[in-house]
TIBA-552151 format. One record per residue (C-alpha): x, y, z; residue in three letters; residue number from 1. Coordinates in steps of 0.1 Angstrom, whole numbers. Example, Ala and Ser with C-alpha at 12.3 -4.5 7.8 and 13.67 -1.06 7.14 Angstrom:
2
+-------+-------+-------+------+-----+
|  east | north |    up | code | pos |
+-------+-------+-------+------+-----+
|   123 |   -45 |    78 |  ALA |   1 |
|   137 |   -11 |    71 |  SER |   2 |
+-------+-------+-------+------+-----+
This chain:
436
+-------+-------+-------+------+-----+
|  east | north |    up | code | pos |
+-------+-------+-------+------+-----+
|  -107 |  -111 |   132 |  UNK |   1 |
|  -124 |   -80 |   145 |  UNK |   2 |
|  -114 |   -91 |   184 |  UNK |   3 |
|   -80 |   -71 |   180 |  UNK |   4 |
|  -102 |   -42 |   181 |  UNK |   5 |
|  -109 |   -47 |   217 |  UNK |   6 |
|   -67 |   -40 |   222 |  UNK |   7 |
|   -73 |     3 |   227 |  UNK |   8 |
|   -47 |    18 |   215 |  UNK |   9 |
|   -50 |    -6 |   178 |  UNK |  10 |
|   -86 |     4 |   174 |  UNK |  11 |
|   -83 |    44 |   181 |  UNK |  12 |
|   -51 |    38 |   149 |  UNK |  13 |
|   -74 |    19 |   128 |  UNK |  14 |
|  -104 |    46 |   132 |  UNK |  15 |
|   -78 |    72 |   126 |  UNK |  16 |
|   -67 |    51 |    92 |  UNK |  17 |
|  -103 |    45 |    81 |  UNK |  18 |
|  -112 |    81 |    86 |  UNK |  19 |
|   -84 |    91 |    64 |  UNK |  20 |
|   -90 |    68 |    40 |  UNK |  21 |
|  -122 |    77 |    34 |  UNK |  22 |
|  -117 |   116 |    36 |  UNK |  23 |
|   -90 |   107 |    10 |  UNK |  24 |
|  -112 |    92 |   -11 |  UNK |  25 |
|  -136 |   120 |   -10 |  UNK |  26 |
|  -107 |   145 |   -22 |  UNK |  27 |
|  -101 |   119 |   -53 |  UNK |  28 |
|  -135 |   127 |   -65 |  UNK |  29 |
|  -131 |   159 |   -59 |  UNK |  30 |
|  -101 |   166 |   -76 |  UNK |  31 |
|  -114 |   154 |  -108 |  UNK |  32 |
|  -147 |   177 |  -109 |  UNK |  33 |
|  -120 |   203 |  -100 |  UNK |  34 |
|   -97 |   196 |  -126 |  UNK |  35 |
|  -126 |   192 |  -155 |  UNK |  36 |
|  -138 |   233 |  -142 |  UNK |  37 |
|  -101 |   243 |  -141 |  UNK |  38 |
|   -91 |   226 |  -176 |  UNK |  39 |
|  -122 |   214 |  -195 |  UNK |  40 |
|  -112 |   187 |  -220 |  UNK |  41 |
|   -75 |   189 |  -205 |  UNK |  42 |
|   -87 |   178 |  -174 |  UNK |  43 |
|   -76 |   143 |  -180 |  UNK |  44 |
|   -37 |   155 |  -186 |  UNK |  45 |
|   -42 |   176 |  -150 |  UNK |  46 |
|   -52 |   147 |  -132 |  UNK |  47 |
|   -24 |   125 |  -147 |  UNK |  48 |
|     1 |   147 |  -139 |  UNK |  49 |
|   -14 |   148 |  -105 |  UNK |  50 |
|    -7 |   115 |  -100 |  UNK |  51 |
|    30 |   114 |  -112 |  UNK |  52 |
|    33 |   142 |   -86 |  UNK |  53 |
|    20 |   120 |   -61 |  UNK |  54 |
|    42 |    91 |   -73 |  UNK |  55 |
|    72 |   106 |   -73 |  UNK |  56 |
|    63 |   121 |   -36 |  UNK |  57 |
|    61 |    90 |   -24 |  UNK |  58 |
|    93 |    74 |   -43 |  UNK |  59 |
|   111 |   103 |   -34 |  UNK |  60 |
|   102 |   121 |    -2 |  UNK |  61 |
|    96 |    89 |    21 |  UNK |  62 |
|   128 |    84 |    27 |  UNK |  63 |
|   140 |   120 |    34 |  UNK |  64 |
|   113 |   124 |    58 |  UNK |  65 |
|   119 |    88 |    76 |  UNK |  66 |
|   156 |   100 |    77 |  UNK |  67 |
|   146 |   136 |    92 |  UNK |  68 |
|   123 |   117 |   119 |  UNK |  69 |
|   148 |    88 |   130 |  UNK |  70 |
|   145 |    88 |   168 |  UNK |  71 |
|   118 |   119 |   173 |  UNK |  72 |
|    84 |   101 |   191 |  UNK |  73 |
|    60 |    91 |   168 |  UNK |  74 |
|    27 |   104 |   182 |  UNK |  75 |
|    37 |   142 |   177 |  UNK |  76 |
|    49 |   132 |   141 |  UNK |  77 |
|    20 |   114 |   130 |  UNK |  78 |
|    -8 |   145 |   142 |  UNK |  79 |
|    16 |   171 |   123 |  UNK |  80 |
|    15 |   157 |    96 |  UNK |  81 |
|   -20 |   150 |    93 |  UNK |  82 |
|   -22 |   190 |   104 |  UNK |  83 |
|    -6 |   194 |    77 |  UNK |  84 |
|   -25 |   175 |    53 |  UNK |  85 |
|   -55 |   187 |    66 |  UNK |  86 |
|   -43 |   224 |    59 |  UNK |  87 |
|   -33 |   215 |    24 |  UNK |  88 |
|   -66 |   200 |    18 |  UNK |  89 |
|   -86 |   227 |    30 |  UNK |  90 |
|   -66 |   253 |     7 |  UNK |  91 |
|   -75 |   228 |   -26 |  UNK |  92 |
|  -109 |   249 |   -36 |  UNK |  93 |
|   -97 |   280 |   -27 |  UNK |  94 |
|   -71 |   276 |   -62 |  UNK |  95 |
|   -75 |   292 |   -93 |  UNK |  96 |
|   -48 |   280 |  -116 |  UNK |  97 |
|   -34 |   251 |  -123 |  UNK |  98 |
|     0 |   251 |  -116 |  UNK |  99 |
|   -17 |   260 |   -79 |  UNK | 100 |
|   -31 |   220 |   -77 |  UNK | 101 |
|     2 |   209 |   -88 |  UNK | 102 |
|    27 |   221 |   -61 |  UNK | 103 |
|    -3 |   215 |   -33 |  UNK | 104 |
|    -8 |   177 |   -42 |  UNK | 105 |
|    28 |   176 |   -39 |  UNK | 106 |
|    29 |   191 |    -5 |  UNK | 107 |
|    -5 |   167 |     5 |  UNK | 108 |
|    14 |   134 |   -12 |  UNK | 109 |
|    47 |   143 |     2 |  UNK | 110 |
|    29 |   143 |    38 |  UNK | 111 |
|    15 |   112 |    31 |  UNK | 112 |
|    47 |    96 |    24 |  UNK | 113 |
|    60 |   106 |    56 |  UNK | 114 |
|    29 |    96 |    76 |  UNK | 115 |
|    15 |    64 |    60 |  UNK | 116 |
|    49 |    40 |    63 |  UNK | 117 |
|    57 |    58 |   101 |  UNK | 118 |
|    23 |    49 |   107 |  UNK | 119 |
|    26 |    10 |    93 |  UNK | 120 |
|    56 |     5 |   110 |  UNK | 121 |
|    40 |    15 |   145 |  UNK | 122 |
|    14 |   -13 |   148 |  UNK | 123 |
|    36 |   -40 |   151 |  UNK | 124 |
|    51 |   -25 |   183 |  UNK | 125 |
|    14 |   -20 |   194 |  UNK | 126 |
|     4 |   -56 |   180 |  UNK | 127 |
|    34 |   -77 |   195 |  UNK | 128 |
|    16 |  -107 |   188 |  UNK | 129 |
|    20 |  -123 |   158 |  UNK | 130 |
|   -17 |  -134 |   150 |  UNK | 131 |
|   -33 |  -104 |   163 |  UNK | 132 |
|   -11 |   -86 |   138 |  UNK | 133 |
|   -15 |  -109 |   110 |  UNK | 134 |
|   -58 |  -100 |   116 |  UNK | 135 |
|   -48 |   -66 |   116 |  UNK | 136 |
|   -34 |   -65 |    84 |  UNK | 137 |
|   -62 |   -85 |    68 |  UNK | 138 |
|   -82 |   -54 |    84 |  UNK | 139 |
|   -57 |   -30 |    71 |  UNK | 140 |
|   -63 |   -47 |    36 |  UNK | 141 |
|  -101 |   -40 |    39 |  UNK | 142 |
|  -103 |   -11 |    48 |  UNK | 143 |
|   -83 |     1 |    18 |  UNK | 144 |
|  -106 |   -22 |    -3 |  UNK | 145 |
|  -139 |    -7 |    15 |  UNK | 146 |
|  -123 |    32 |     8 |  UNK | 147 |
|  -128 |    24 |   -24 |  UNK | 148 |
|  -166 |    11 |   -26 |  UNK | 149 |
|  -177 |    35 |    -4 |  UNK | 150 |
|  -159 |    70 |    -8 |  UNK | 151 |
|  -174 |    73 |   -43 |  UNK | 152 |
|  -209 |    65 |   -29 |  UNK | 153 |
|  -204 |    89 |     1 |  UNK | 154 |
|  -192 |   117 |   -23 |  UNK | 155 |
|  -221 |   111 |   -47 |  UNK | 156 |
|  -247 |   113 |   -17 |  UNK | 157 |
|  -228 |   147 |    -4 |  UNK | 158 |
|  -230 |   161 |   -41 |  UNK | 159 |
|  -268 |   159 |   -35 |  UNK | 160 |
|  -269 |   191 |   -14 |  UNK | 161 |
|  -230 |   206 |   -14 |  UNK | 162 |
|  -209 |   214 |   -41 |  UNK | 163 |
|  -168 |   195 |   -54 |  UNK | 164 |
|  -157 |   226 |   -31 |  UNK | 165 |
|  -175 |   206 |    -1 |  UNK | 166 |
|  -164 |   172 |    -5 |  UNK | 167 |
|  -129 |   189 |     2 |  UNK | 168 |
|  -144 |   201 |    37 |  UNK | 169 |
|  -150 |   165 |    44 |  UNK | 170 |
|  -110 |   153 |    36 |  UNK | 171 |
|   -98 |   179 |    59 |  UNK | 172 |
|  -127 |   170 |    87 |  UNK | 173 |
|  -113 |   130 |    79 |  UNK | 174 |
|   -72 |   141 |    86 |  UNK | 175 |
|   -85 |   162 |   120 |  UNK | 176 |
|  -106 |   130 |   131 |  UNK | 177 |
|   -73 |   108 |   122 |  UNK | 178 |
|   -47 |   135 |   141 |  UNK | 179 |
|   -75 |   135 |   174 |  UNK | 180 |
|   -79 |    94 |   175 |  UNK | 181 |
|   -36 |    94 |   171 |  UNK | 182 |
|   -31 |   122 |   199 |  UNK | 183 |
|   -56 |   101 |   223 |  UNK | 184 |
|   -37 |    73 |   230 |  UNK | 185 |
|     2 |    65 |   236 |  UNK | 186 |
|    23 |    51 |   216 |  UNK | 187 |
|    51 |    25 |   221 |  UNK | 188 |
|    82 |    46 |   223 |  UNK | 189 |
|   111 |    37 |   199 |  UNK | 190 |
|   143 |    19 |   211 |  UNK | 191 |
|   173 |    42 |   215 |  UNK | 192 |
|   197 |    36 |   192 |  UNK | 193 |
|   235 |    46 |   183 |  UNK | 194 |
|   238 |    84 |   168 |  UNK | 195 |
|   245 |    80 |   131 |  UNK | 196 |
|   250 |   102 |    98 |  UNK | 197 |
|   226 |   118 |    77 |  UNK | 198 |
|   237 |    97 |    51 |  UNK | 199 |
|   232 |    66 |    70 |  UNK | 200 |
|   199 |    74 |    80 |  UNK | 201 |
|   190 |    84 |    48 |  UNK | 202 |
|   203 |    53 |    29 |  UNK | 203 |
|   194 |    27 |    61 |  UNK | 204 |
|   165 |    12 |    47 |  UNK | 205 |
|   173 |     9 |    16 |  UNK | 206 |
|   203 |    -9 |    24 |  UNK | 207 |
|   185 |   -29 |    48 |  UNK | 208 |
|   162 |   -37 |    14 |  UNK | 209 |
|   191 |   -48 |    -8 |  UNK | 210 |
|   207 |   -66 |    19 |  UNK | 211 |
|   183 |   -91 |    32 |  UNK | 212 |
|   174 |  -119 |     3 |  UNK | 213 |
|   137 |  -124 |    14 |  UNK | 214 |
|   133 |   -87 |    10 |  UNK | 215 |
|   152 |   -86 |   -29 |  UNK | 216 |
|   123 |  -112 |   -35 |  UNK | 217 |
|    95 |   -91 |   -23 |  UNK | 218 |
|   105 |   -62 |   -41 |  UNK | 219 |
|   105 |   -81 |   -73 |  UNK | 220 |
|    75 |   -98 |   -63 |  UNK | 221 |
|    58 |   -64 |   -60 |  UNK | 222 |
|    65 |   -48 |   -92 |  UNK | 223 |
|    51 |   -77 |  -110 |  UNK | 224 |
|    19 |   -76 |   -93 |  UNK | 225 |
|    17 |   -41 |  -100 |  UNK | 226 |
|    24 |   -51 |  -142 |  UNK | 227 |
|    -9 |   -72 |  -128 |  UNK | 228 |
|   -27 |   -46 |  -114 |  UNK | 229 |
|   -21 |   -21 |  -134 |  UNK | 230 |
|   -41 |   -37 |  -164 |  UNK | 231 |
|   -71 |   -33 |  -135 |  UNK | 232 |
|   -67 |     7 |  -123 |  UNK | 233 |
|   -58 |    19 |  -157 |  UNK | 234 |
|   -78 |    -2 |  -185 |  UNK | 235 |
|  -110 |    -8 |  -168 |  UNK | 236 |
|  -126 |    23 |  -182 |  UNK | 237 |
|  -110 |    15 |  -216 |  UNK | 238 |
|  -122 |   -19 |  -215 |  UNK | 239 |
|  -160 |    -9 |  -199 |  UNK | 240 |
|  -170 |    24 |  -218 |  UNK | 241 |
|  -143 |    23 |  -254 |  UNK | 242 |
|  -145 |   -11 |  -261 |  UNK | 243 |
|  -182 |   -25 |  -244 |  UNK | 244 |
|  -200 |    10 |  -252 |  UNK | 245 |
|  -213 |     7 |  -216 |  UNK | 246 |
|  -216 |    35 |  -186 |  UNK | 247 |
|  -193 |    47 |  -161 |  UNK | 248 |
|  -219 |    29 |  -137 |  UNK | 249 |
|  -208 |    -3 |  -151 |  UNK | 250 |
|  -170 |     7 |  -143 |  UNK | 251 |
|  -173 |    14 |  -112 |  UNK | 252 |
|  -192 |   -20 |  -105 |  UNK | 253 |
|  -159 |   -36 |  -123 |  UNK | 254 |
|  -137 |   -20 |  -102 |  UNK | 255 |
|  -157 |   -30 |   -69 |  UNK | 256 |
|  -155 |   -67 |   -81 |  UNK | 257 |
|  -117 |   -63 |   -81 |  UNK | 258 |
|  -119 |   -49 |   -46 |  UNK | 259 |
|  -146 |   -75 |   -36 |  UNK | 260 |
|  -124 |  -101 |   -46 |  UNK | 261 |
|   -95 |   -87 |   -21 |  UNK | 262 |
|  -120 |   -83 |     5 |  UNK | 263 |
|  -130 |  -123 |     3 |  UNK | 264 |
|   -92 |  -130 |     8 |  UNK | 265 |
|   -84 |  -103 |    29 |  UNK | 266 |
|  -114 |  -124 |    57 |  UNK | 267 |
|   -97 |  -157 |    53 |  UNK | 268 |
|   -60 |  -149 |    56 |  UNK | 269 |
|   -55 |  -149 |    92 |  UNK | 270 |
|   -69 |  -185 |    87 |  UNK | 271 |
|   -48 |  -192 |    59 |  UNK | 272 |
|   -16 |  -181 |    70 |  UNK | 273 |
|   -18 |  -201 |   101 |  UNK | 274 |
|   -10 |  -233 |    80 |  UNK | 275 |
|    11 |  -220 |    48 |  UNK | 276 |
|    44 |  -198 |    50 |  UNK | 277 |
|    39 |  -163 |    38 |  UNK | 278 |
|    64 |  -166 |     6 |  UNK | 279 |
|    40 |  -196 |    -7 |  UNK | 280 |
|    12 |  -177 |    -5 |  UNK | 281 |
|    26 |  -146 |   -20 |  UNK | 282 |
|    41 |  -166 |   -48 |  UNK | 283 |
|     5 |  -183 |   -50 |  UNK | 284 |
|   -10 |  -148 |   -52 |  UNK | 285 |
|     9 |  -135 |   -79 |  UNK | 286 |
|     0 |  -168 |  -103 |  UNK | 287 |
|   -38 |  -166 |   -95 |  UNK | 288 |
|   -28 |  -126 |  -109 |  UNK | 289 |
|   -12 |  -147 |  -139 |  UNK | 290 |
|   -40 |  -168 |  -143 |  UNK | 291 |
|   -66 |  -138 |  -145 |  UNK | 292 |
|   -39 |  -118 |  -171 |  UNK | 293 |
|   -42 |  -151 |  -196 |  UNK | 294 |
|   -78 |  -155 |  -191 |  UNK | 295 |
|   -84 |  -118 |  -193 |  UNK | 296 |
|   -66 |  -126 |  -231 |  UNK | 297 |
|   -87 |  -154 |  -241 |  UNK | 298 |
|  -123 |  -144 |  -230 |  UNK | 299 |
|  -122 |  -106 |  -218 |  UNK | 300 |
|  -143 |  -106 |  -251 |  UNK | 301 |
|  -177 |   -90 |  -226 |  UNK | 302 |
|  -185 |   -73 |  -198 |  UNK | 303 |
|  -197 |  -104 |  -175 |  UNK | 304 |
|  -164 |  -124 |  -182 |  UNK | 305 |
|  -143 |   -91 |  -169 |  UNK | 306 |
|  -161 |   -90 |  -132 |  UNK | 307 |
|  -152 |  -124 |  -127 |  UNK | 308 |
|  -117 |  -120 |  -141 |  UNK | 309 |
|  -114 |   -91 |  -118 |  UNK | 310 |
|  -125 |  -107 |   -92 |  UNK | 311 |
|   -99 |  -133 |   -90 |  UNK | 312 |
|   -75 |  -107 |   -98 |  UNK | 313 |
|   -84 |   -89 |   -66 |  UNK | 314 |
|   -84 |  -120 |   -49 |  UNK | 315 |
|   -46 |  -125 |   -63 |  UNK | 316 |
|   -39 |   -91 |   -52 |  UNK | 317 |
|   -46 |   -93 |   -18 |  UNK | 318 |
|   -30 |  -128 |   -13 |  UNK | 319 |
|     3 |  -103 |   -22 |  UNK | 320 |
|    -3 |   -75 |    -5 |  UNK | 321 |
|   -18 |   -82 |    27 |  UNK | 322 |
|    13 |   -99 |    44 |  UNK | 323 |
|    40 |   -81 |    29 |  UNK | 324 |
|    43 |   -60 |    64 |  UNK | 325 |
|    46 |   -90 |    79 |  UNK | 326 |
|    77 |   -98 |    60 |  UNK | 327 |
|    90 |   -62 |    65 |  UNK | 328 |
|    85 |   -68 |   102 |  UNK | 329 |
|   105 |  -100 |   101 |  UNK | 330 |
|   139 |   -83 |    86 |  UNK | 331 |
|   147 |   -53 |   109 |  UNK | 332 |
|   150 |   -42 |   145 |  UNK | 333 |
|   119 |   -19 |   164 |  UNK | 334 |
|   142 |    11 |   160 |  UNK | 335 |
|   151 |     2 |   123 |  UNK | 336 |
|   112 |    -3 |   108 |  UNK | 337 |
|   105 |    31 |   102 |  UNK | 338 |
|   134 |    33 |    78 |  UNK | 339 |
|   123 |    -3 |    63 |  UNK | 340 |
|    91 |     9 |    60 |  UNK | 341 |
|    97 |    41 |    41 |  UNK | 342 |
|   120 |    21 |    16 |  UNK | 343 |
|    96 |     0 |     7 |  UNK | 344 |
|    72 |    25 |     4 |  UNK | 345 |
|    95 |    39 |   -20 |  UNK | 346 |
|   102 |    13 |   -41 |  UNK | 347 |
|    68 |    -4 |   -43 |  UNK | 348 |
|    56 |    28 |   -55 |  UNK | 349 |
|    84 |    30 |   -82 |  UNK | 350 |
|    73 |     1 |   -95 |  UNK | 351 |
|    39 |    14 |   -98 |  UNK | 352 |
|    51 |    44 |  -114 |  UNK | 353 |
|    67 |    22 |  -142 |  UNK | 354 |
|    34 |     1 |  -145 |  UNK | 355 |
|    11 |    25 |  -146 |  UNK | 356 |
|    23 |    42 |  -184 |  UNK | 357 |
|    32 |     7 |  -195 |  UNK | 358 |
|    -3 |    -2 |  -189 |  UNK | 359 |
|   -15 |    22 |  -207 |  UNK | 360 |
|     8 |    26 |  -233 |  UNK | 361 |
|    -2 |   -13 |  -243 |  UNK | 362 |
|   -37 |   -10 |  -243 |  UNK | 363 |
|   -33 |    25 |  -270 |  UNK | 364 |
|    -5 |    11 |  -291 |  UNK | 365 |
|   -19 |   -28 |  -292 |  UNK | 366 |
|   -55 |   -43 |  -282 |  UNK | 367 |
|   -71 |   -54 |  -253 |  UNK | 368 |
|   -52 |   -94 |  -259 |  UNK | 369 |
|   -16 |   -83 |  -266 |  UNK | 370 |
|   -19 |   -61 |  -230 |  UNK | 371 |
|   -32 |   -89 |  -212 |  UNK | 372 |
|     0 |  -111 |  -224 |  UNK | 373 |
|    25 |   -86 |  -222 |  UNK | 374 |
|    19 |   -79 |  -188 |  UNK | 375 |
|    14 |  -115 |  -175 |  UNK | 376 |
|    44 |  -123 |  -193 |  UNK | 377 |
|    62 |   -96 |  -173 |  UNK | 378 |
|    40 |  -108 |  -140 |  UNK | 379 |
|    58 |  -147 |  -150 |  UNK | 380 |
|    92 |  -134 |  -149 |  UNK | 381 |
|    85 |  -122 |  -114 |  UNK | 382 |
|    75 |  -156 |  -102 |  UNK | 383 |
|   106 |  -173 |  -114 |  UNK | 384 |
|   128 |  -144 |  -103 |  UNK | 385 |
|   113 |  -147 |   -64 |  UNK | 386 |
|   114 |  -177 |   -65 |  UNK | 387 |
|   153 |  -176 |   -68 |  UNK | 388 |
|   157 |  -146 |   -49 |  UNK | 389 |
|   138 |  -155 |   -18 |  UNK | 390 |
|   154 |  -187 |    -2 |  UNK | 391 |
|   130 |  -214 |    -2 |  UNK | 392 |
|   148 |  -222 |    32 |  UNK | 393 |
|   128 |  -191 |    45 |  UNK | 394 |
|    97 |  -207 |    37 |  UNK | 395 |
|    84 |  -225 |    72 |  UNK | 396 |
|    59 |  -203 |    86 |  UNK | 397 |
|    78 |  -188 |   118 |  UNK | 398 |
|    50 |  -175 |   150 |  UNK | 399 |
|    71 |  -150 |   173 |  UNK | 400 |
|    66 |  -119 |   191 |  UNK | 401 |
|    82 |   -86 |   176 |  UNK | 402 |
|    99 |   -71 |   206 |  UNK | 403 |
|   117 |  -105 |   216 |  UNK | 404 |
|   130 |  -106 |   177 |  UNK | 405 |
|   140 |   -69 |   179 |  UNK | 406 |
|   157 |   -73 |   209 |  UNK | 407 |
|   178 |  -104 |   201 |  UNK | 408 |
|   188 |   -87 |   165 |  UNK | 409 |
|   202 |   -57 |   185 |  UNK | 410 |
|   237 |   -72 |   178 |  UNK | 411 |
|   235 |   -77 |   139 |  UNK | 412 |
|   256 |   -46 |   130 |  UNK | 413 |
|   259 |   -45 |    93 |  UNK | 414 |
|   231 |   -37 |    67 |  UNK | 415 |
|   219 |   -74 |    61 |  UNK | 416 |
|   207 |   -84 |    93 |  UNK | 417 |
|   175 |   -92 |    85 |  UNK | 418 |
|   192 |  -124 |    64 |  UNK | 419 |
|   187 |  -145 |    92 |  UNK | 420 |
|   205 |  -175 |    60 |  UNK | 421 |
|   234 |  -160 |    69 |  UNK | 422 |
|   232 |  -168 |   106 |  UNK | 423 |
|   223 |  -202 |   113 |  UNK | 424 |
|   237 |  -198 |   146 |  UNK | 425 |
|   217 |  -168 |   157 |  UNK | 426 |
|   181 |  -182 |   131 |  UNK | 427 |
|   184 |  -215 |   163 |  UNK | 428 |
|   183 |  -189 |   187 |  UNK | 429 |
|   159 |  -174 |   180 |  UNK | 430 |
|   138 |  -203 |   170 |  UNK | 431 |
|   143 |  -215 |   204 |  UNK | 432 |
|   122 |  -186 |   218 |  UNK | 433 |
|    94 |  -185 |   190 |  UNK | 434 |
|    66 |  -208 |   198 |  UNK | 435 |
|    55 |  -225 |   171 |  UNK | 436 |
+-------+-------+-------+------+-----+
């Protein structure tokens, strides 16, 4: 996996993503010390608040901003924004009131909604190859799951000898390391393509989204895994500390089985998808979720039972996630994936939105068993609802390279394009130049 990192130009963009990830990490930490000094025993309604701000950035603003940067170069997009984020980060301990963290997360989130799917939808025109960009997805997946082991560790060795003020030092010193390793190298540039409304660029790839069959499927597929993983992010302290009486030691060590457990799937993928179609083992990914939600019900009962449910719920996880960009790739043109990008960005997001209180809600108004079968029966209903939505005619795994693809799809006009079901004629074409 890690020879794509001999390819330049890949491995300056995946130091610039690991950098951030882990200076964003740092400023997670941060911002709950900040909140508890700010609000005291309200601190837990700041930091929720925070996060629907950040949710509905990315729901919201991704688009807009996709829409604002159709045809500008990418490389002068990508380091504003991360100046940007790394000004808004370095004003974060310099507030006083509340209402101050509220309107600067939104200004940090909404940057990160323009940079993070622009940024996703630039390595496959770096990667053109098909397996070296399947390995860099699996390396994409863990680094997010690595952000999360070790940014708490880091920002409990710098709270040693600095201050919550300092740990927002190091997220600013993480976006100017990300915006340096992004202006070092060039970037593909982006196929012209025909002047078009606002409107149209604004509603492009969501249309795209709606249009395409395989793509209807993944968004449904995606909100029920996040009904699957939302029972992880949101209960695990409710399970661990409320209903086991144990530390906040022993949550973190449950969430870093769940992110253990996406890391072991996230190594063998490449390998994996080599011999089974991407919808199979999606589909397979969310049932192993399912399978973790019913067992989670019967025998969640102690604290040794939930690591290894968590683990293969991580495991299920990442067997979703990790080749979703693959299928994103698949269903538009070069010029047309930062727009696909940012929808999905969107939408995935909603669905988190929607899971997240849900989640919650369950676990305060029922118990522990009834959350764990609610949401799997959501999760269930997701299975059988992909399954009818994405074709199983689009199952065979396809091995192609992304600018012969983008180039012969130049002629598919209307929004569906991607729905290469609907054009059998053009589907043997381009088989014909896809080596199997």
């Amino acid at each position: 996996m890690l020879e794509v990192l001999h390819h330049r130009v890949y491995r300056h963009l995946f130091a610039a993503q690991v950098i951030s990830l882990l200076g964003t990490g740092l400023a997670t930490v941060a911002l709950s010390l900040m909140a508890f000094e700010l609000a005291g025993d309200n601190a837990g309604a700041v930091l929720a608040t925070a996060l629907t701000i950040k949710m509905l950035a990315y729901v919201f603003v991704s688009p807009v901003l996709a829409a604002a940067f159709h045809g500008v170069a990418r490389r002068p997009v990508l380091v504003s924004l991360d100046i940007i984020r790394a000004l808004t980060a370095l004003s974060l301990p310099f507030l006083s009131e509340v209402w101050h963290i509220y309107i600067v997360i939104f200004i940090l989130q909404s940057s990160s909604a323009g940079f993070t799917p622009l940024f996703q939808a630039t390595i496959p025109d770096v990667l053109t190859d098909e397996r070296e960009y399947t390995k860099a997805l699996s390396l994409s997946r863990l680094a997010y799951d690595m952000e999360s082991l070790i940014s708490p560790m880091l920002a409990a060795a710098l709270l040693l000898v600095t201050s919550w003020h300092g740990l927002f030092f190091g997220t600013v010193l993480g976006f100017i390391a990300s915006g340096i390793l992004v202006l070092s190298v060039s970037l593909p540039a982006l196929k012209q393509t025909q002047t078009s409304t606002w409107t149209e660029r604004l509603t492009r790839g969501t249309r795209i989204y709606f249009g395409t069959p395989r793509l209807r499927g993944l968004l449904v597929l995606n909100i029920a895994t996040a009904f699957g993983g939302a029972m992880v992010f949101v209960n695990t302290v409710v399970l661990v500390q409320g209903q086991f009486g144990l530390t906040g030691q022993d949550t973190a060590i449950a969430l870093a089985a769940f992110g253990f457990g996406s890391m072991l799937v996230a190594l063998r993928l490449p390998q994996i998808l080599e011999h089974f179609s991407e919808r199979r083992v999606m589909l397979s990914g969310l049932v192993v979720l399912i399978v973790g939600q019913i067992t989670g019900a019967m025998f969640a009962q102690g604290y040794y039972a939930l690591l290894l449910i968590w683990l293969v719920m991580g495991a299920g996880y990442s067997l979703v996630q990790t080749p979703t960009s693959k299928i994103l790739v698949r269903s538009a043109t070069a010029s047309e994936r930062p727009a696909l990008f940012a929808a999905h960005f969107s939408l995935s997001h909603a669905g988190w939105m929607l899971a997240y209180p849900v989640a919650g809600w369950l676990m305060t108004a029922m118990d522990a068993y009834s959350a764990f079968i609610v949401l799997a029966v959501v999760s269930t209903t997701g299975v059988i609802l992909t399954s009818i939505l994405w074709p199983a005619s689009d199952e065979a795994p396809k091995s192609h390279r992304h600018d012969d693809l983008a180039d012969d799809h130049e002629h598919l006009k209307h929004y569906g394009h991607g729905d290469q079901h609907s054009h059998p004629h053009v589907l043997d074409a381009l088989h014909s130049k896809w080596p199997r």
